[in-house]
N, C-alpha and C positions, 0 to 999 in steps of 0.2 A: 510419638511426640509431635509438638507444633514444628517444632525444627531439630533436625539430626548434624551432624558434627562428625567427619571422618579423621579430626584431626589425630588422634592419636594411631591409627592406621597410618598415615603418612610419614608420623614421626619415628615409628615405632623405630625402624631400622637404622638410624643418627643419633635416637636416645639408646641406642644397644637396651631397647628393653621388650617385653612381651608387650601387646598392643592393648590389651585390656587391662594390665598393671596400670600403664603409663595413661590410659583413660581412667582407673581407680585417683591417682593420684591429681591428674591436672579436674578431675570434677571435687575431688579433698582442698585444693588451690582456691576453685573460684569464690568468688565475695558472694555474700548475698545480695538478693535483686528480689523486691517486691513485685516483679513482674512476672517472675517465676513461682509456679506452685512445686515445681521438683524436677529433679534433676537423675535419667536414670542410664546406665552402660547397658546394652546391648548385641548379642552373639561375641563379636570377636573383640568388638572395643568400638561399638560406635557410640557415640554421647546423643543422648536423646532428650532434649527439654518441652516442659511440659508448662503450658504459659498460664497465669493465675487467670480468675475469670476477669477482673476485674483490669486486668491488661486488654482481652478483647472489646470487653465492655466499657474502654475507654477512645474504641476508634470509634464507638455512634458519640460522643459530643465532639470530637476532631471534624468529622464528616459534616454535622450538622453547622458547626463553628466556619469550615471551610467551605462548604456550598458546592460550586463549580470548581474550586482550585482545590478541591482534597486528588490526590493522587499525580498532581503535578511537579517538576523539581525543576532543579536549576544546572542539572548535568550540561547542558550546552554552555553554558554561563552568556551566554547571549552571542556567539560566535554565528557567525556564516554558515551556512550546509545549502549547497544546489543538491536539489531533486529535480534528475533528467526522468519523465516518465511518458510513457505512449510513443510519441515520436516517429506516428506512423505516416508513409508515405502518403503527400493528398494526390492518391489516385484511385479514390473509393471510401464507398462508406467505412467506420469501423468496424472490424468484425472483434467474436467475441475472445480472441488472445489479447486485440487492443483493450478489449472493457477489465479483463482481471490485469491488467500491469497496470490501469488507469486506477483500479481499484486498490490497486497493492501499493502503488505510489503517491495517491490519496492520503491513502489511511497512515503511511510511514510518516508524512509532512507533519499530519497531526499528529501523531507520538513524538515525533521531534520537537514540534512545537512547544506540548504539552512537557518535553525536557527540556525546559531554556534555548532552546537552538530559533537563532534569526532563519529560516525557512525559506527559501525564492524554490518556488515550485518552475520549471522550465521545459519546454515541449521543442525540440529539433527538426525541425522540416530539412527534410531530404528532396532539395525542390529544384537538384540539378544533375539526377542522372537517369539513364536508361528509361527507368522506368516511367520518369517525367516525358521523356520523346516517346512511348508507346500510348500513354495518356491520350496526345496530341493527337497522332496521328488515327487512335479509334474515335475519338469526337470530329475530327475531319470526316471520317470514312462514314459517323454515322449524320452527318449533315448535307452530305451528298448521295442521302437516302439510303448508303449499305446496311444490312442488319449482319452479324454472325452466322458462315456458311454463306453467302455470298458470295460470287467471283468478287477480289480485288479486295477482297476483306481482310487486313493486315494478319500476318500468321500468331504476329503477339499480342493483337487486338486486345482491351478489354471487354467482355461480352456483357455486362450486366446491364440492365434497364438503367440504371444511372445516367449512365455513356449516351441513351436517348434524351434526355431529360437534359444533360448540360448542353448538347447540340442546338435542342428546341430551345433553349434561352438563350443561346449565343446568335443564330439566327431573330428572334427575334428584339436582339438590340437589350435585354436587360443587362440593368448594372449588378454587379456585386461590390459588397464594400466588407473589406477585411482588414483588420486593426487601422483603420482608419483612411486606408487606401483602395478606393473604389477601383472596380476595374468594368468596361462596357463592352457588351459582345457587336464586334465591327463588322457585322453581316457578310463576311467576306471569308465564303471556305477556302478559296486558295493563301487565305493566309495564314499558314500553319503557328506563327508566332504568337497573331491574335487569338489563334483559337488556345492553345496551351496555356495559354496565363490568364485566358478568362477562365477555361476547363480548372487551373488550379487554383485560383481566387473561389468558383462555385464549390470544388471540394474542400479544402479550406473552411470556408461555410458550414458546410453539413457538419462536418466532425467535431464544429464549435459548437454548433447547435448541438448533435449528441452528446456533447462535455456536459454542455451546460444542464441537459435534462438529467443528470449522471450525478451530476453535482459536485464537477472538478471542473476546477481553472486556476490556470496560470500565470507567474507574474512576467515569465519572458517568454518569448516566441523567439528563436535564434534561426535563422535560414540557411541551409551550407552554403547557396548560393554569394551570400555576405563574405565566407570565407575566401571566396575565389576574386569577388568584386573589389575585396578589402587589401587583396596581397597575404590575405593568413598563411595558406597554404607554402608560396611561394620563401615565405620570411619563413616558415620551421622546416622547410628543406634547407634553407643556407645556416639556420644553426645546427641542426646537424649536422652537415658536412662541418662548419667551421671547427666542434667539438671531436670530430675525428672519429666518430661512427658509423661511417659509411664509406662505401669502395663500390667502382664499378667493373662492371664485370658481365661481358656478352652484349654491351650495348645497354647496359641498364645499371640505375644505381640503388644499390643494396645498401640496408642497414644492418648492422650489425645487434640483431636482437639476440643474440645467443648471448653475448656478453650481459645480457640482465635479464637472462633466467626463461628465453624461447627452446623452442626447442630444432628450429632454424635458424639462417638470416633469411628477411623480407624483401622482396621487392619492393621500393618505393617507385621508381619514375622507369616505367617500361620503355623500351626500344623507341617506341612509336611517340615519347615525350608524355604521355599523361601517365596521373599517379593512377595506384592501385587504390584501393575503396578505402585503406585502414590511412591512410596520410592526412587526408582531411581529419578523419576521426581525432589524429592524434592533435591536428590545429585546434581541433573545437576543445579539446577535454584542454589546452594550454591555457582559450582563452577563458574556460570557467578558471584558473588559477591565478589569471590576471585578473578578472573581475573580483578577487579575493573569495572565492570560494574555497575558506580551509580545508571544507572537506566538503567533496563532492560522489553523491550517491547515482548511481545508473542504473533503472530498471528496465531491462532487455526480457525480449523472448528466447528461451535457452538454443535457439538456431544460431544466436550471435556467439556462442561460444570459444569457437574457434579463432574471434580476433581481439579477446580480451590479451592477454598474454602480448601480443601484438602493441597494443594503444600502450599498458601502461610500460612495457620496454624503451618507446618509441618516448613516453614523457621520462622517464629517467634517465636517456640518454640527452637531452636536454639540457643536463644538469643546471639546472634552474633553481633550484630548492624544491621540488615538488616533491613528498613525502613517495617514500616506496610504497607500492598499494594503492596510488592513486590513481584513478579512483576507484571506490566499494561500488561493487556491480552484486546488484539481486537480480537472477533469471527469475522466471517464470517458463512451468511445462504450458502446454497445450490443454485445450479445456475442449469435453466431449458433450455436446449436448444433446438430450435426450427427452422424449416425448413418447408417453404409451410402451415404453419399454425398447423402443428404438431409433436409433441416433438418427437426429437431425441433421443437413449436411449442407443443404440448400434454402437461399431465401430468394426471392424470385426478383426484387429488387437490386442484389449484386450480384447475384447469377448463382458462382460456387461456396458462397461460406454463406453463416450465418452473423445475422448483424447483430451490434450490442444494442441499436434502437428495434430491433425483433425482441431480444431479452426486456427489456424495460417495455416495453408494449404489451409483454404477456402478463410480464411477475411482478412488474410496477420498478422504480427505483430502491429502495431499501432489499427487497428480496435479492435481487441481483446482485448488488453492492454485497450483501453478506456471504451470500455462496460465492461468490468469486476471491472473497477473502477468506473461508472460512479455512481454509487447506494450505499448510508451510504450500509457498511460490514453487518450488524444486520436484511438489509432485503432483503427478498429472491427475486431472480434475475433472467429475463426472456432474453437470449441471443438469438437476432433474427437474424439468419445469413443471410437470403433474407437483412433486415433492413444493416446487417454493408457489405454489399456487394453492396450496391447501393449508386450511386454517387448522389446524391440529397439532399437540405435543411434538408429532414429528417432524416439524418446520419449524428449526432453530430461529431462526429470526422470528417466526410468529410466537412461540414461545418467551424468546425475550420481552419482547415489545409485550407478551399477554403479561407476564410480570407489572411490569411498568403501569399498566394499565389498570390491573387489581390493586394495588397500593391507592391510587387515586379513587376506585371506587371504592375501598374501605372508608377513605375519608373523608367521603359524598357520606357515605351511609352516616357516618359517625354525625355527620351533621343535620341529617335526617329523622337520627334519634337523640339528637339534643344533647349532646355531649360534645362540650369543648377540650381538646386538645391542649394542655398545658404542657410545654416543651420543656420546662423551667425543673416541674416538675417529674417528668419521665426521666429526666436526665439523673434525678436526686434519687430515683426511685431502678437502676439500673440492675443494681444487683437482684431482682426479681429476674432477671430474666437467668434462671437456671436450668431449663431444662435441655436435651441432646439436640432440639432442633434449633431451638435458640445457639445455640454454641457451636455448632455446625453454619447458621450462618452468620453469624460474629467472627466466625475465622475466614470465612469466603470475604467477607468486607476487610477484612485485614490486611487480606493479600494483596486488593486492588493496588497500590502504592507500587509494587513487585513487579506486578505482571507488566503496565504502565514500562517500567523501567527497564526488565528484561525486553518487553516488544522493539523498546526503541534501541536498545543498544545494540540487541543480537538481529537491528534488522527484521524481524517479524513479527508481522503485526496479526497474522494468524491465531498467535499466541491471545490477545486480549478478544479475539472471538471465541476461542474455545473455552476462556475464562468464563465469560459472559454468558454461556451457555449451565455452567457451574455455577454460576451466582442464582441465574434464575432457576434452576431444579432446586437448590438450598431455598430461595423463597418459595417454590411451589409446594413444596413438602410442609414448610411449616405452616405453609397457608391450609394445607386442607390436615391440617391435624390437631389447629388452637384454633380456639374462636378471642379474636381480637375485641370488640367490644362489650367486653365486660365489664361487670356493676363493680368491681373491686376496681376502685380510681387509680389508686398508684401500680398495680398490674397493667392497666388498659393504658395509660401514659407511658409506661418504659415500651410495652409493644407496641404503641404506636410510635414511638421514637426512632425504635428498631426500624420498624418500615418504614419511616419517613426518610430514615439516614439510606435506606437499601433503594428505595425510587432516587436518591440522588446521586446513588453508583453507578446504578444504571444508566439514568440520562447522562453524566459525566462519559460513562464507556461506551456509548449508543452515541455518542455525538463524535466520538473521534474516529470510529467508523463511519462517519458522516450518516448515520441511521437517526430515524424520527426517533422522537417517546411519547407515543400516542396516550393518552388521558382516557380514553374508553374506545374498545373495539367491541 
């Protein structure tokens, strides 16, 4: 059937009846519906419905009627949602864990979007610890000429050619300017300060420039350092103590995260007086709850694991109103990338990883963008740049995109051989389209509404790329098994209707993956 029904298995055991009785009876119950061609029971009692034709054959004038807004809803009803995505330290190019959570929290904003939800996409700079003074002090070491191995070459240096390149600009006086605050290199190696916050004003730079070739940007940039400058930190360590979840003990003050569902208590303010890494955490995710973020979504790399648990203990102890489960965190595994049959590991520009402007340099932006979504975030990911580099069936995204593309050259043709297109009429003339490929993709166009709805609410957007790839095999099958421009006028008008409603699923589902819809490849 188009759609199955377990209900009567669930009931069976509270109606004390056998399960396929009790499916006999509640399908004896239902009303009729002209949507339905029939209604059949199943092994042990599952309800199986079978949809008239003229129900699927009524989502190409929906589609057509609706344009760009078919498959959109109003589930958010226009509410708030922060998406925290990337949020990687500017001490280096992005590499490619950064480009698939850029891609996964992308593409989520749009499914959000696409469900009624107000959308503030938000990026977290971590631009006030450790790894900020290792920054520093390898752009000092390499502007007083050190390179990596070296005597005096910092043991936590960072080694990539970058580190050359912010030194050579900091030396020679160039500005950077980032969200609207320039920053100028003060020719002066001995001053570690100058060099650090021009070093993270130039990185900063780059990984806006890679956003931006990537085709993600954001409406806030939040700094942890604002939390410390602002009193954040300090203010949600005196509410919790004032709320009575914390105790100290050995010279440090502990929270009391057991009591909401840890599985220790935390250190918050160590011996030596500074917090532990998860205290700010939990000031930042407060203040998304103060900016009125109802609900706030965090896309992490699954290494952060371990202090989820942590954060949202730390905001329910709070007791602020801040809903239990706040906030919805999507990891992301590790992505392998692979060339010639073996893994790539190095880019010679950041030294030990591979960058996301290496991927978008080889495979272009859409190819990237699809394989780093094409896989649920939770499992680890194998990016074959030979595979997103080849124009063949095999290359999901080329595939889609080739879909998209043939619809448009049909209708180049059509125009070619003199035959106009009457929409009016295809529409009146629908019920022609009876045969197995047609109704194969008449149900894939159906779905779109679902998948759309499923990606957004459960979280993955995976889901509406693997649909996509289903949508385009159902047009490809019927494209190489009918010939569309045919002398029979009311036949040639419903399938061209069909395809013209299927190019605008496509582009609709190829745009919320931020992907082109090329017109001819």
């Amino acid at each position: 059937g188009d759609f199955a029904c377990n209900a009567a298995m669930l009931l069976a055991k509270p109606a004390r009846a056998k399960p396929r009785e009790l499916a006999e009876k509640l399908v004896a119950a239902l009303p009729g519906n002209e949507l339905l061609a029939k209604v059949e029971i199943a092994g042990p009692g599952f309800i199986n419905f079978f949809l008239a034709a003229d129900a699927s054959q009524a989502q190409v004038r929906r589609i057509l009627e609706q344009g760009a807004r078919y498959g959109r809803n109003a589930l958010g009803a226009g509410r708030t949602v922060g998406v925290e995505f990337v949020s990687a330290n500017p001490t280096g190019p992005l590499h490619v864990g950064h480009g698939r959570g850029a891609a996964i929290g992308d593409c989520l904003s749009r499914l959000l979007e696409a469900s009624g939800w107000n959308v503030k996409r938000e990026f977290y700079y971590n631009d006030a610890g450790v790894q900020i003074a290792n920054l520093g002090i390898s752009v000092q070491a390499r502007a007083r000429g050190l390179a990596p191995g070296d005597a005096g070459w910092p043991e936590d240096g960072y080694r990539g050619d970058y580190i050359a390149d912010v030194a050579k600009a900091y030396l020679a006086g160039d500005s950077v300017t980032v969200e609207g605050h320039t920053v100028t290199g003060a020719k002066d190696v001995e001053d570690l300060d100058a060099i650090r916050a021009f070093a993270v004003a130039a990185l900063r730079r780059e990984q806006d420039l890679d956003l931006k070739a990537f085709g993600v940007a954001f409406d806030v940039y939040f700094l942890e350092s604002s939390l410390y400058a602002d009193g954040k930190v300090e203010e949600t360590v005196r509410e919790l103590v004032a709320h009575g979840h914390t105790y100290e003990e050995g010279g440090a003050l502990w929270l009391r995260t057991t009591d909401f569902g840890d599985d220790k208590d935390r250190v918050m303010r160590k011996s030596d007086g500074t917090y532990t890494y998860f205290v700010p955490d939990v000031a930042y995710h407060l203040s998304k709850w103060q900016r009125g973020y109802g609900k706030a979504i965090t896309e992490l790399g699954s290494d952060h694991h371990g202090s989820l648990a942590r954060v949202k203990a730390g905001l329910q102890a709070l007791d602020c109103g801040i809903p239990k489960g706040y906030p919805d965190y999507v990891l992301h595994q590790m992505v392998t990338v692979m060339r010639g049959g073996e893994e790539v590991k190095i880019s010679k520009r950041a030294g030990s990883y591979v960058t996301l402007r290496d991927l978008i340099d080889e495979v272009g932006r859409d190819a990237t963008r699809y394989f780093l979504i094409s896989r649920k975030g939770d499992s680890q990911l194998v990016f074959d740049i030979d595979l997103a580099r080849s124009q063949t069936n095999d290359n999901p995204v080329y595939y889609i995109q080739y879909a998209h593309a043939r619809v448009c050259s049909v209708l180049r043709q059509a125009g070619e051989k003199g035959f106009t297109f009457d929409q009016d009429n295809g529409l009146a003339r629908l019920a022609r389209l009876d045969n197995e490929h047609e109704q194969a993709l008449l149900t894939e166009l159906s779905r779109y509404p679902e998948v759309v709805e499923a990606a957004a609410t459960n979280l993955e957007p995976h889901l509406l790329a693997v649909w996509l790839r289903e949508l385009a095999n159902a047009f490809h099958t019927y494209y190489n098994s009918h010939q569309f421009l045919v002398d029979d006028k009311d036949l040639r008008d419903a399938r061209l209707a069909l395809v013209v409603a299927t190019r605008q699923v496509l582009r609709n589902g190829l745009d919320l993956l931020g992907l082109g819809a090329p017109e001819s490849m």
